[in-house]
C-alpha positions as CSV (number, residue, x, y, z in Angstrom):
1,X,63.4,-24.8,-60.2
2,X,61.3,-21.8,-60.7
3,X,61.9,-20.9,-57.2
4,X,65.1,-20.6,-57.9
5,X,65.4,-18.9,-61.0
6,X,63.1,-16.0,-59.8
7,X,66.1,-15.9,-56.9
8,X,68.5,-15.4,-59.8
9,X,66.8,-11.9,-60.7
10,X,66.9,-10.9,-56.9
11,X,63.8,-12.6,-55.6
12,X,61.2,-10.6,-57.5
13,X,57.3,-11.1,-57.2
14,X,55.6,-11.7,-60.6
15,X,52.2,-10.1,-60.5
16,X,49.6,-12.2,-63.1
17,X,47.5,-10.5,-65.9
18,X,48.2,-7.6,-68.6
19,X,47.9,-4.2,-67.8
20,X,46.6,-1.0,-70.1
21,X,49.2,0.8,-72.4
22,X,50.9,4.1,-70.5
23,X,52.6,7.2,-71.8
24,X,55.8,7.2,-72.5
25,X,58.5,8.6,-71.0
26,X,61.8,9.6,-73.3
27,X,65.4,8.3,-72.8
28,X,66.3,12.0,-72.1
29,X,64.0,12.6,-69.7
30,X,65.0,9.4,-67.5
31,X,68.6,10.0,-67.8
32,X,68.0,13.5,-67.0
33,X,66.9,12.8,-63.5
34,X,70.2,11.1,-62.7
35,X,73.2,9.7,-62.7
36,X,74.3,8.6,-66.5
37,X,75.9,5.5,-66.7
38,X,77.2,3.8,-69.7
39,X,77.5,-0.2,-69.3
40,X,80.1,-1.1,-71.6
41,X,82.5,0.0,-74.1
42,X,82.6,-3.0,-76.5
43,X,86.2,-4.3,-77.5
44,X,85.6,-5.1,-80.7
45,X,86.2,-3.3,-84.0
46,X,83.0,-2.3,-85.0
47,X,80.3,0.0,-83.5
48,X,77.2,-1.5,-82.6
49,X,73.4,-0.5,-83.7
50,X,70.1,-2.1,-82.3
51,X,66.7,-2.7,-83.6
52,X,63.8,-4.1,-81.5
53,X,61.3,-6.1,-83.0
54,X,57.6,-6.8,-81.6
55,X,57.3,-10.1,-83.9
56,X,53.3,-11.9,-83.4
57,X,53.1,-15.4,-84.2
58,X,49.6,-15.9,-85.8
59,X,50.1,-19.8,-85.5
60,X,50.0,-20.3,-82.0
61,X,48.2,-19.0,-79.1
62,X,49.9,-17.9,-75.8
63,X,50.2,-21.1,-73.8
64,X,49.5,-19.1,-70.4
65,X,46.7,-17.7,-71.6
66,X,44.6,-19.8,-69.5
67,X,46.1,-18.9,-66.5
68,X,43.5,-15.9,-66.3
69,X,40.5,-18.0,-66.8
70,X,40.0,-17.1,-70.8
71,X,41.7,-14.7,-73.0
72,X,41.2,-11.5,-71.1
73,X,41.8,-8.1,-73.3
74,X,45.7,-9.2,-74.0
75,X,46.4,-10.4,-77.4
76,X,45.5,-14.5,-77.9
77,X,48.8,-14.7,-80.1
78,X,52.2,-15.6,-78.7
79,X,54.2,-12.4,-78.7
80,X,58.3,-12.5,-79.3
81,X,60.2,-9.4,-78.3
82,X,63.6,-9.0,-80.3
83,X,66.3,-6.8,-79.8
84,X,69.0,-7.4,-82.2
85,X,72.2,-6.2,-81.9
86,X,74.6,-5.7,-85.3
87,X,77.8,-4.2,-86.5
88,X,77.1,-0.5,-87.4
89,X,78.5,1.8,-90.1
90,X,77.7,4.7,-87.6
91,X,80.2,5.8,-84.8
92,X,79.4,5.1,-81.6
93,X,77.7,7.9,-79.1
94,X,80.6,10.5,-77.7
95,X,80.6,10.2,-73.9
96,X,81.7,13.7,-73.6
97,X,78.0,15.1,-74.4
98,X,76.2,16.0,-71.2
99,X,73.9,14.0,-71.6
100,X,74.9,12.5,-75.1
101,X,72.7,12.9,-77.6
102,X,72.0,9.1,-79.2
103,X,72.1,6.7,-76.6
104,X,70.3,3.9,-75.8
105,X,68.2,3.5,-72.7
106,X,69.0,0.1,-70.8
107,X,65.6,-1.0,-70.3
108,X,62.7,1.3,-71.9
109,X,61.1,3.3,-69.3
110,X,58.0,1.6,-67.7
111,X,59.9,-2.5,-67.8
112,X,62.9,0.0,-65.8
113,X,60.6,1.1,-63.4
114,X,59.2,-1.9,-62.3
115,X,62.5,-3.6,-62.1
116,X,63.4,-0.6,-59.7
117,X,60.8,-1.3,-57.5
118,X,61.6,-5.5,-57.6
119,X,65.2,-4.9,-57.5
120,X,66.9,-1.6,-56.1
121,X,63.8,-0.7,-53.6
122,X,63.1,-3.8,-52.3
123,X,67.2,-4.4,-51.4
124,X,66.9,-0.9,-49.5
125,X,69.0,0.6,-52.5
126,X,68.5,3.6,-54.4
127,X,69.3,2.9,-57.9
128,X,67.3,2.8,-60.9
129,X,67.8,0.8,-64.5
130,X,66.6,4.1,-65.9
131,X,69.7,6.0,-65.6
132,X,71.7,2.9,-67.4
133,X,73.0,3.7,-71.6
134,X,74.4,1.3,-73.6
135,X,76.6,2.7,-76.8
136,X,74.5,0.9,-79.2
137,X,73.0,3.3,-82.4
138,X,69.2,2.8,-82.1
139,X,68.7,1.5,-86.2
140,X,71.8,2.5,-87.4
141,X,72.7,1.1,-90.8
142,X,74.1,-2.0,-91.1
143,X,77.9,-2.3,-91.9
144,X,78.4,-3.6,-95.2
145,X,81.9,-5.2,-96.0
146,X,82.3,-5.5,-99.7
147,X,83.5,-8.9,-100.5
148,X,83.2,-10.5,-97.0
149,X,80.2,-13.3,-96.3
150,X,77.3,-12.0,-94.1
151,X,77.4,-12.0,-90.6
152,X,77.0,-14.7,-88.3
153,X,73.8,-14.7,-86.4
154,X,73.7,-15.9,-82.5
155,X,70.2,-16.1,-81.1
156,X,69.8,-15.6,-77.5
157,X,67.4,-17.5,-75.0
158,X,67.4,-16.0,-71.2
159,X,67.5,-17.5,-67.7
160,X,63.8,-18.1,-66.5
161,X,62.3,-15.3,-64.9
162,X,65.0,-13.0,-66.8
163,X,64.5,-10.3,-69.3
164,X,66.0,-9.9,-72.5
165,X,68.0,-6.9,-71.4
166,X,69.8,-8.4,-68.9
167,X,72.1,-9.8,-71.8
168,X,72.8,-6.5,-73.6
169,X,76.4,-6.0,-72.6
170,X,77.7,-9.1,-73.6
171,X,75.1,-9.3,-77.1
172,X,77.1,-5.8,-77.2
173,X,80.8,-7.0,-77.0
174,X,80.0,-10.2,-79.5
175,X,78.1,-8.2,-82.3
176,X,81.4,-5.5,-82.1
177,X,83.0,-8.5,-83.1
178,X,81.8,-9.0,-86.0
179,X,77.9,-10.5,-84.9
180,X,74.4,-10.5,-85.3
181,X,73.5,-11.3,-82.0
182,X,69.2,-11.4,-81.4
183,X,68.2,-11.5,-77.7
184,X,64.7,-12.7,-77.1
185,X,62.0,-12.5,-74.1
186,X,60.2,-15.2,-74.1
187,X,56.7,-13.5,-72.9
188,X,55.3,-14.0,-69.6
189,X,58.7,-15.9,-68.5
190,X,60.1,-13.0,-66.9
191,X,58.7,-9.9,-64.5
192,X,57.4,-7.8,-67.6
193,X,57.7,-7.4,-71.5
194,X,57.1,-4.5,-72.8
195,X,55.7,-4.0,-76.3
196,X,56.4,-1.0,-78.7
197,X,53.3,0.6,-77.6
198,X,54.4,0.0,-73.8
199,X,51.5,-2.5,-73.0
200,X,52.8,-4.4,-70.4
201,X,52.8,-8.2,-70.8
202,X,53.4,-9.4,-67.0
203,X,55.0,-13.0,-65.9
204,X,52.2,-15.6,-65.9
205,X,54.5,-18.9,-65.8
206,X,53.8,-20.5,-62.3
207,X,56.7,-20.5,-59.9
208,X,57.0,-24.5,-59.5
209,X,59.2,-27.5,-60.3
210,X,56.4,-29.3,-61.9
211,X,57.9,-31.1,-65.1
212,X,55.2,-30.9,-66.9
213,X,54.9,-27.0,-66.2
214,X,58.7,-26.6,-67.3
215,X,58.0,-28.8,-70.6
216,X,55.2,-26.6,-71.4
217,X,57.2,-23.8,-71.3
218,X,60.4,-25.1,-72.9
219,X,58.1,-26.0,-75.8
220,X,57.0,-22.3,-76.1
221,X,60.6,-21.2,-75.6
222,X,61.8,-23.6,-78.5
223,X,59.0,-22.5,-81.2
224,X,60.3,-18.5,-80.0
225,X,63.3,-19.8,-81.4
226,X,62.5,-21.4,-84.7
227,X,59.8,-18.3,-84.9
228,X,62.1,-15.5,-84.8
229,X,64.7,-16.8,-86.7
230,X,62.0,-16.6,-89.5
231,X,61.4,-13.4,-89.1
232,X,64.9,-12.2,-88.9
233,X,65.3,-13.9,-92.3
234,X,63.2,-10.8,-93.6
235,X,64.2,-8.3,-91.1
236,X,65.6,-5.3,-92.6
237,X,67.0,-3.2,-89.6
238,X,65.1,0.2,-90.6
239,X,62.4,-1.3,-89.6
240,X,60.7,-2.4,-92.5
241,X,60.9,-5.9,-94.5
242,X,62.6,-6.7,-97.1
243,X,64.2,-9.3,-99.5
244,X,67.8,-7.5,-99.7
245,X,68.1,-8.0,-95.9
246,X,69.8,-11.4,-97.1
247,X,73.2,-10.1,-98.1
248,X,74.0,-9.2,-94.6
249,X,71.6,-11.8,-92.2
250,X,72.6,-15.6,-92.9
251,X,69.9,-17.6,-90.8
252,X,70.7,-20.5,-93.1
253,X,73.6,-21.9,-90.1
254,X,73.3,-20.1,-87.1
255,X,74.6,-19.8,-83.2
256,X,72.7,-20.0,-80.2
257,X,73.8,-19.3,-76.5
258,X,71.2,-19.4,-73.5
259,X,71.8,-18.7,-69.8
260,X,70.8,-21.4,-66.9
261,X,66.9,-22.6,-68.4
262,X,68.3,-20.5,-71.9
263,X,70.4,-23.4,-71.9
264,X,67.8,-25.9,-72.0
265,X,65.9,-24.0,-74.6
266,X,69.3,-24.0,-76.6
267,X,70.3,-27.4,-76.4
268,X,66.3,-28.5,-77.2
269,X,66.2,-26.1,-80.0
270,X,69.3,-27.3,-81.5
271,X,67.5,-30.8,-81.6
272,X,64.5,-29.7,-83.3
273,X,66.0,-27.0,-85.7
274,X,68.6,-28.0,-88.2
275,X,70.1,-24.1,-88.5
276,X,71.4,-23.9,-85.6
277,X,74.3,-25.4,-86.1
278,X,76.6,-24.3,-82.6
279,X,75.6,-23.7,-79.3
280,X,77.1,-22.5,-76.0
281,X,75.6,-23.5,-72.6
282,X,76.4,-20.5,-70.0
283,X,75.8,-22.3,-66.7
284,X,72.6,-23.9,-68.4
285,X,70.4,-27.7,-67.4
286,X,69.4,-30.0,-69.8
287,X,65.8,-31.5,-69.2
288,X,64.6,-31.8,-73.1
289,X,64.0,-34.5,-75.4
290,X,67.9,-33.5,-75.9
291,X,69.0,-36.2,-73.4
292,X,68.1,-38.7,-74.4
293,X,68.2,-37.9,-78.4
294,X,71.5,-36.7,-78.2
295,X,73.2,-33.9,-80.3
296,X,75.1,-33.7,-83.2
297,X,76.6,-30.2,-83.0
298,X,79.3,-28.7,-81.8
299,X,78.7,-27.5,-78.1
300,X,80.9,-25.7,-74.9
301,X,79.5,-25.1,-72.0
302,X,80.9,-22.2,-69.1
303,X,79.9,-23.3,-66.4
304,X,80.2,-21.9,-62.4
305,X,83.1,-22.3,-60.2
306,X,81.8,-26.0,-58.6
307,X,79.0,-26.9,-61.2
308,X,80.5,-29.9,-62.6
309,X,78.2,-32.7,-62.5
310,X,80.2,-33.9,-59.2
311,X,77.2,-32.1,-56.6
312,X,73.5,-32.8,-56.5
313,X,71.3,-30.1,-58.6
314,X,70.4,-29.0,-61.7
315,X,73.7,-29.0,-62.9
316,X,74.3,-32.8,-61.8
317,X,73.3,-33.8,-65.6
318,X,75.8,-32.8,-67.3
319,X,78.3,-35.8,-67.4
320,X,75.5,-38.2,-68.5
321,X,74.7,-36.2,-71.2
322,X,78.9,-35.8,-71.8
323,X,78.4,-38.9,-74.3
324,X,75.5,-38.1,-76.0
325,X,77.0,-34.9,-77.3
326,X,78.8,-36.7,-80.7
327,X,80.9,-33.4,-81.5
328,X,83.2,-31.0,-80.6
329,X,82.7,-30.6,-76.8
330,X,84.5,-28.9,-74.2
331,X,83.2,-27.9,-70.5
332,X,85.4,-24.6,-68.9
333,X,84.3,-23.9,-65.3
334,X,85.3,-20.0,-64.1
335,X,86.6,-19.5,-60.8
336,X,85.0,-17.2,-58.3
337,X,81.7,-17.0,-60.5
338,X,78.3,-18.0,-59.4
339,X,74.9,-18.5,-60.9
340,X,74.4,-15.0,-61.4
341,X,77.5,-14.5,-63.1
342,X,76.8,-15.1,-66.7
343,X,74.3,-12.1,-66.7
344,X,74.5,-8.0,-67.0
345,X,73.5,-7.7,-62.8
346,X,77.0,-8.7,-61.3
347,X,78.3,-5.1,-63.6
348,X,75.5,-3.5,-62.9
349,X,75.8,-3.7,-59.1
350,X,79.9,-2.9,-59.7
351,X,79.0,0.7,-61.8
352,X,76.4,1.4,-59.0
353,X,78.3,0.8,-55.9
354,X,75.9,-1.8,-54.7
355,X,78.1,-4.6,-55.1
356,X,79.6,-4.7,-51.2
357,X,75.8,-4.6,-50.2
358,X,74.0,-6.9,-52.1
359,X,72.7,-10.0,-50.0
360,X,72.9,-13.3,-52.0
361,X,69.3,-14.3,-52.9
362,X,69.6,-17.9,-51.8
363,X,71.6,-17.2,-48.9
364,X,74.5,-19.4,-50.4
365,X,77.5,-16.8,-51.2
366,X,78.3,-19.2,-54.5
367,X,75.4,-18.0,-56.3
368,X,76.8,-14.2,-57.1
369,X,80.7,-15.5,-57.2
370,X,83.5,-12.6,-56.5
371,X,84.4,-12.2,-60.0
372,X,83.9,-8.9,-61.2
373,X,80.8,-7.9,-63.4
374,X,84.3,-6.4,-66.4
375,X,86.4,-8.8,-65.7
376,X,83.6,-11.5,-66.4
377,X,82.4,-9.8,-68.9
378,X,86.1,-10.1,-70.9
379,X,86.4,-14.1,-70.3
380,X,83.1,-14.7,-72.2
381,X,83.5,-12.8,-74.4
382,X,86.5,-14.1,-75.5
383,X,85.5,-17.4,-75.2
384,X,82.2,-17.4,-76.8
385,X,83.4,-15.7,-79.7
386,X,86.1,-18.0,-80.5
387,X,84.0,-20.6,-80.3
388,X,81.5,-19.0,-82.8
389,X,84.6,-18.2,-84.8
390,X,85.5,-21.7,-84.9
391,X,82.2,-23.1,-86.0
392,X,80.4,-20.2,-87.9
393,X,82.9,-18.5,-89.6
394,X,85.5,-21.2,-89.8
395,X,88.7,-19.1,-87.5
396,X,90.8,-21.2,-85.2
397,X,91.5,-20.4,-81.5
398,X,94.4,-21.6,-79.7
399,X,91.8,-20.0,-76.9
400,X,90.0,-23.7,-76.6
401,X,92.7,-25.6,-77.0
402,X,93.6,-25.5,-72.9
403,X,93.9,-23.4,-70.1
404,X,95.9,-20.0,-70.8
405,X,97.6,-17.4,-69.1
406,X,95.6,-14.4,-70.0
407,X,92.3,-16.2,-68.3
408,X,94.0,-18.3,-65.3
409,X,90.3,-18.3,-63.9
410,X,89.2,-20.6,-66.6
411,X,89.8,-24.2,-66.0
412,X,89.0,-26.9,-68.4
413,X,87.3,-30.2,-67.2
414,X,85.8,-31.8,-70.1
């Protein structure tokens, strides 16, 4: 599976071990040696802020640790990066400033310049994550709504091998809607994590389809879950902790979404964690304690044109698990999207150019789909956010009721 899932992110190498903190480089300074290009423009009615997190667990050691023989000089504690994306009372960043003046950078600068050189340079392509802004306000204050309930909070789990980032856009276009959305890394899952001091944590989990290996790390991606949900109970989004941070984060009954082994980690950490209380599959596998437990929450999966439980794969478990799900269900399959799909790359590779050049990593034209990066980027957002309309803030949609004319890519099988 591993194999595989490093092919989602274009086939990168994962080097093993940590490396020393390096200087900085500022957003201006990257953008200004290129192109600017701003990923999104979010639908929604509200401007969006961002604050990252560097959250340490002091209860539990990193479980690949060991891989280097002992502890090395990396930190023994298991690390959660957070970026958590919000409605903002500030305006969002005017395009028409060369180069505007509050942006934020895509990736920060060293994780963008090793995903350059395992991405763009070793396709032949010159490009660079560096020169990528989002219109997200970097700790902007929180929009409060007198009289309405707090937001809704959707934690988000990534595709193994994946960063965090590669989930902005659409963590971007929910939270406009009126979201809390919190994307997680789970550390040493993907190529790199970097920390606010820009130590580098490198992938460590070994690229196998040994079950036990995959447990192991499901287990850690599960208690990053439960973890940072904790500590977004306290977050206050300057940056500091506090107890008023309530009135506006409600962690009591949450959302979760997760992409392809986020989808495991989601369905798993609905079992185990009682707050999280919807939860939608993008193209995800279930291999937890989940099937044979069963779940009692309400649940959708969007899946990939031809992933419906009908070919052999990791997406052949989904009907037997159909049953076991004792809730609101419904399966929607997307024409003309593949694997790759339900992440930022697909729009990243359309704002670039790279698009028409872009080999498939498995050498199976299904994995990328046709669909464009915008146009994909509308159907799940629509869709996801009715269906965390429906079950967190309590909004019907006539959207999940059956196939509709605005999305006639969208088909409904389950």
């Amino acid at each position: 599976m591993y194999t595989y899932l490093k092919q989602l992110v274009l086939g990168f190498s994962i080097p093993n071990g940590w490396i020393a903190p390096a200087a900085p480089q500022s957003a201006l300074s990257l953008l200004a040696g290129g192109p600017q290009h701003r990923l999104s423009h979010p639908s929604g009615p509200y401007a969006v802020g961002v604050h990252v997190q560097e959250l340490i667990d002091p209860s539990r050691l990193d479980p690949w640790s060991y891989l280097d023989g002992d502890h090395g000089s990396g930190p023994v504690h298991r690390v959660v990066m957070l970026s958590t994306y919000y409605p903002t009372a500030l305006k969002a960043p005017d395009d028409e400033e060369k180069p505007p003046r509050h942006i934020m950078p895509y990736m920060p600068p060293l994780t963008a310049a090793l995903y350059d050189e395992d991405v763009f340079a070793a396709l032949g392509l010159n490009g660079s994550f560096s020169h990528l802004y989002t219109p997200a306000r970097e700790d902007g204050p929180i929009l409060h709504i007198p009289g309405e309930p707090p937001f809704p909070v959707i934690m988000v789990s990534t595709g193994g091998g994946t960063s965090r980032f590669y989930y902005t856009v659409l963590a971007e276009a929910l939270a406009s809607t009126g979201y809390i959305v919190a994307c997680m890394d789970h550390s040493h899952d993907s190529l790199v994590v970097e920390l606010r001091n820009h130590t580098l944590l490198h992938g460590r989990v070994p690229v196998t389809g040994n079950h036990t290996l995959l447990l192991m790390d499901l287990d850690a991606r599960v208690s990053d879950t439960s973890f940072a949900l904790d500590e977004l109970r306290k977050l206050d989004v300057l940056g500091e902790h506090s107890a008023t941070s309530g009135e506006v984060f409600n962690v009591g009954r949450v959302g979760m979404m997760g992409h392809s082994l986020g989808g495991a980690t989601m369905s798993t950490s609905m079992l185990r964690d009682s707050r999280i209380a919807a939860g939608v599959s993008l193209d995800g596998v279930f291999f937890g304690p989940e099937q044979e437990a069963g779940l009692d929450s309400p649940f959708l999966i969007l899946g990939a044109e031809g992933h419906d439980g009908t070919k052999e794969g990791w997406w052949s478990g989904w009907p037997a698990m159909w049953p076991k799900i004792r809730a609101w269900k419904k399966q929607l399959n997307i024409k003309g999207t593949g694997h790759v799909s339900f992440c930022d790359v697909p729009l990243i590779f359309d704002i670039l150019g790279f698009r028409k050049d872009l080999p498939d990593p498995d050498g199976e034209v299904d994995n990328w789909g046709t669909i464009s990066g915008a146009r994909m980027l509308e159907i799940e957002t629509a869709y996801v956010a009715a269906f965390f309309d429906r079950f967190l803030k309590g909004k019907s949609s006539k959207l999940l009721e059956g196939e509709s004319g605005q999305f006639p890519e969208v088909d409904f099988i389950m």
